[in-house]
N, C-alpha and C positions, 0 to 999 in steps of 0.2 A: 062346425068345420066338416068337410065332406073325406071319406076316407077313401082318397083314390087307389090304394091298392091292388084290389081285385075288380074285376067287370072288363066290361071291353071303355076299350081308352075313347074310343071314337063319341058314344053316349057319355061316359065320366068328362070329358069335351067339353060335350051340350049342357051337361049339367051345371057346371064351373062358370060356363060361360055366361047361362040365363043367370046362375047367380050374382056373378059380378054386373051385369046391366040392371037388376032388380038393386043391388045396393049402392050403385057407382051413385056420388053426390054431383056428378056430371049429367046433363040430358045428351046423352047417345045417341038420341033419332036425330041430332042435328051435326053428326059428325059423318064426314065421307069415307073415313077409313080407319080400321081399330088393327091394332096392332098388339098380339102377344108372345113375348120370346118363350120359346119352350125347352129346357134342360131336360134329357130324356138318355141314360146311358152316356154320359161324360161327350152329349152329341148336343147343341144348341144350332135352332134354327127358330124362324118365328113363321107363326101364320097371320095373313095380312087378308081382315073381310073387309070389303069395299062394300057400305051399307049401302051406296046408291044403285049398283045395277045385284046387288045379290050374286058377285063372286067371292071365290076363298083363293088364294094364292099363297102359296109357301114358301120362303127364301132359305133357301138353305145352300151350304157352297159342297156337300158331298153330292157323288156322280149318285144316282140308283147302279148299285151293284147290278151285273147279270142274272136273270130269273125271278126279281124282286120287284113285284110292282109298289105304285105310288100307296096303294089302301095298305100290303103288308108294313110298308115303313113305316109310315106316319098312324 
C-alpha cells in the first residue's frame, strides 16, 4: 500500500494511478475513459482521462476561488 501522506499529490497521482492499471484485472488500453472520484478535505470531485486523445478533465461543481489557480487546487 502506498503512503500518501507526504510528497506532492500531483506525482502520489501518478503513482496510484500506474498502480491501479498495473493491477486492474481489466485491460485499460481498451477503454475510452477512466474515471476517479477523489475525497480531498471534505471536498469530492473526480478526474476524467480520456485514453484516446490523451486529455484529463476534472468535474468538479465548486467555482476556483479568486487568486487560486487550477495546479494550486487540484
Amino acid at each position: 500500500m502506498f503512503d500518501f501522506a507526504s510528497g506532492d499529490p500531483i506525482e502520489n497521482m501518478v503513482d496510484r494511478l500506474q498502480k491501479e492499471i498495473n493491477d486492474a484485472a481489466a485491460d485499460v488500453t481498451k477503454l475510452d475513459m477512466i474515471l476517479f472520484p477523489i475525497h480531498n478535505h471534505e471536498h469530492y470531485y473526480i478526474y476524467c482521462f480520456y485514453t484516446t486523445n490523451n486529455i484529463v478533465d476534472v468535474i468538479d461543481n465548486r467555482m476556483l476561488p479568486d487568486g487560486v489557480s487550477v495546479e494550486d487546487k487540484y
